[in-house]
N, C-alpha and C positions, 0 to 999 in steps of 0.2 A: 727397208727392212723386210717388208711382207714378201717372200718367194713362192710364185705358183710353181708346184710339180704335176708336170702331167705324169700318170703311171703309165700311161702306153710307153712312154720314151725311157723311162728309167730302169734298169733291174734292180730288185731287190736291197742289194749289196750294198750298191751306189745309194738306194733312199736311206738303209737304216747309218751308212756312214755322215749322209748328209743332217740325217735327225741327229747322231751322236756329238756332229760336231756342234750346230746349236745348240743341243743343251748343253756344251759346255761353253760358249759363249755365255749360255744364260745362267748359269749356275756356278763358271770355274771352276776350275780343278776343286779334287778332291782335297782336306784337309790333312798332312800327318799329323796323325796321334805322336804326341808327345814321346820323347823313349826316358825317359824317369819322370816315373809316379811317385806317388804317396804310398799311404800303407792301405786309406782306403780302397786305393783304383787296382792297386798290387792285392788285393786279398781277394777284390771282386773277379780278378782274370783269372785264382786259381782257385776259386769258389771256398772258402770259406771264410771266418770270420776275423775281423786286427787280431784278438785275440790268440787266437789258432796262429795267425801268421807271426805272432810276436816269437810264437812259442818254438816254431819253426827255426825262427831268426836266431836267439837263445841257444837250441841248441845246434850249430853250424848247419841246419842244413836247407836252408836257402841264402843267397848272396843279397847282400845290401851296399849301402854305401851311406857314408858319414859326411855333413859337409865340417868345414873345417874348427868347430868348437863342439861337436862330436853331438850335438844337440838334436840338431835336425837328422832322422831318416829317410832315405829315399830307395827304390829300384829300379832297375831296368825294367823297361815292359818288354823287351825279345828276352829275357831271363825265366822269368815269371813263366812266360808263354813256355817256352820250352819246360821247364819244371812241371806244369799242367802238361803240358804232351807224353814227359817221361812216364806216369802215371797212368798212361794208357794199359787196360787192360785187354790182352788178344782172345778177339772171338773163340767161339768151341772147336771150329773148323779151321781155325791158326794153330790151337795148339793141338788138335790129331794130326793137322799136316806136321808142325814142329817135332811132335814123339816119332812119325813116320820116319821124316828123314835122318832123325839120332836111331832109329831101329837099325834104319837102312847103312847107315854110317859105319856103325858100332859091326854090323855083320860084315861090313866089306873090309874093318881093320882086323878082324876076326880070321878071315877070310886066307889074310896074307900072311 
């Protein structure tokens, strides 16, 4: 198990892929995250509280899912995620370029 590397003979590339693959001998692959959570693990990815999320839920505007005595709820975690991305707000310098190109737009339908 123990491998000497001498560095004069190796480049770079070759040692960090030789470390990579060790450590994952030593550690195995990465785990996937489950893709249906709870309501806690679903509230925590799009930062607020069961609560808030219920209220979301309630009123249609996040997706869930019912198992089949309508008891249990659950959601997607690529759902979730998505929902938290949609709620990105664009930098100052997103939306002067955004008005730029509707200026720009607007004068060249103008134009015609």
């Amino acid at each position: 198990m123990n491998e000497s590397i001498i560095l004069s003979q190796i480049t770079l590339d070759a040692l960090a892929e030789k470390i990579a693959s060790k450590l994952t001998d030593l550690i195995g692959q990465p785990k996937k995250l489950p893709e249906r959570i709870n309501s806690e693990e679903a509230a925590k990815i799009i930062g607020c509280k069961e609560s808030y999320l219920a209220q979301l839920r309630h009123k249609g505007e996040i997706p869930f899912y019912k198992n089949e005595g309508g008891r249990i709820i659950s959601y997607k975690r690529s759902e979730m995620e998505a929902y938290r991305d949609s709620k990105r707000v664009a930098t100052k310098s997103e939306r002067v370029e955004a008005a730029h190109l509707a200026q720009v737009r607007k004068s060249i339908i103008h134009s015609n």
